[in-house]
C-alpha positions, 0 to 999 in steps of 0.5 A, a space after each residue: 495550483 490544483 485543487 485536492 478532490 480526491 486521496 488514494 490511500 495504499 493499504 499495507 504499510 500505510 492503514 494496516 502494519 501489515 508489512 511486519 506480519 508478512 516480514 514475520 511469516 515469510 521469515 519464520 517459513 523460509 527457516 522452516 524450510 531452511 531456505 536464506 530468505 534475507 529481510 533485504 529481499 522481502 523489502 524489495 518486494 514492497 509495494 508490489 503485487 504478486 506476480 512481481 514479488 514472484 519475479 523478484 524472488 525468482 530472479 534473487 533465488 532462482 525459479 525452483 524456488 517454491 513461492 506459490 507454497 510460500 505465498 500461500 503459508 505466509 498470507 495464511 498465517 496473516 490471515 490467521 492473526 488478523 482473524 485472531 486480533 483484528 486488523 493492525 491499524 496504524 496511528 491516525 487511520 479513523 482520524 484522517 479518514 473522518 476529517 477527509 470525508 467531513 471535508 467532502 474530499 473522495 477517497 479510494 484504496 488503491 493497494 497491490 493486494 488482491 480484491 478479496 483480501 483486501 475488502 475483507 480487511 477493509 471490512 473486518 476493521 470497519 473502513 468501508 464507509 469512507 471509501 468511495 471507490 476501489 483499484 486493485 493489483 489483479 485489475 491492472 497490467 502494470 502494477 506500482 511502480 508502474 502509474 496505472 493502479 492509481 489512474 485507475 482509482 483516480 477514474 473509478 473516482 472520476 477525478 482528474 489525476 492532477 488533482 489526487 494527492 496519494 498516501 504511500 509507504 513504499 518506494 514503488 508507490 511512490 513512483 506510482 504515483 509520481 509517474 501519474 502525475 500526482 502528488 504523492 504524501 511519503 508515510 513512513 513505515 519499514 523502509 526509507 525510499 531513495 533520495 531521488 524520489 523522496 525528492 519529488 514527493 510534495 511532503 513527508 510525514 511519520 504517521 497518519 496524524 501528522 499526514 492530516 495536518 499536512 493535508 489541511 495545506 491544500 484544503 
């Protein structure tokens, strides 16, 4: 069996409840603008970076749909929430991130959001101690469920792939991460990924707490 050398942690979803506040915006914006903007559609743009939200949400509603104007009243209105209450960590976050860096284990955040946005709430909750390295969606081709953000990472960590275990709250993360050949750690957080890849992840677990003793396995 591999060795565990390094965790890759996706961000919305998984160390911030970020989802929820997209999900709110997004809602609250299309009924503004009396546009039928269905929770199943935002879900199935989880995980992924802007350029694909974009092309699902053209492909569901149709090129005319104004999503630059959403895009940037939706990630406004987190923006302003976060700067108002902080970042929305999930349960566990401080807890597993120090357990790791005492185990001398890599980390890096590996997320869909762009750099800018994501170093600041990386900042802003105090996390940016425990990461040894970064990869964003603005810096690969392909983004999730394609592997390149976490072959990224595993590089910028230098690290071999089958010796990284990813942390994912989404479908296409999950595929991301199998697809480059490491383990993937399922965290539940909005939606439930099919069974088909719930089948190959290495473990589940309800939050990050649990995510912790799970990983004491392979230490």
């Amino acid at each position: 069996m591999p060795m565990l050398e390094a965790v890759l942690f996706d961000m919305d979803g998984l160390l911030f409840d970020t989802e929820r506040l997209y999900l709110k915006s997004w809602k609250k914006a299309s009924e503004e603008a009396g546009i039928d903007f269905s929770e199943d559609l935002f879900f199935r743009c989880v995980g992924t970076n802007t350029r694909d939200t974009k092309k699902i949400i053209f492909d569901a509603l149709g090129e005319d749909f104004p999503f630059d104007q959403f895009e940037q009243i939706t990630s406004q209105a987190v923006i302003d929430e976060i700067k108002a209450n902080g970042p929305p960590l999930k349960k566990g976050v401080h807890s597993i991130l120090a357990f790791l860096k005492k185990q001398n284990i890599k980390m890096a955040l590996a997320t869909s959001t762009g750099k800018e946005m994501a170093k600041w709430m990386v900042e802003k909750a105090g996390l940016e101690l425990y990461f040894d390295a970064y990869a964003f969606g603005s810096e690969v081709r392909q983004g999730k469920p394609h592997p390149d953000i976490f072959l990224l990472a595993a590089k910028n960590l230098g690290v071999d792939a089958e010796n990284c275990l990813v942390l994912e709250d989404s479908n296409f993360g999950l595929q991301a991460g199998q697809s480059a050949g490491m383990k993937t750690l399922f965290i539940k957080d909005l939606v439930d990924p099919p069974m088909e890849v719930l089948a190959k992840v290495w473990n589940s677990a309800s939050d990050l707490l649990e995510a912790r003793d799970l990983i004491k396995e392979l230490l």
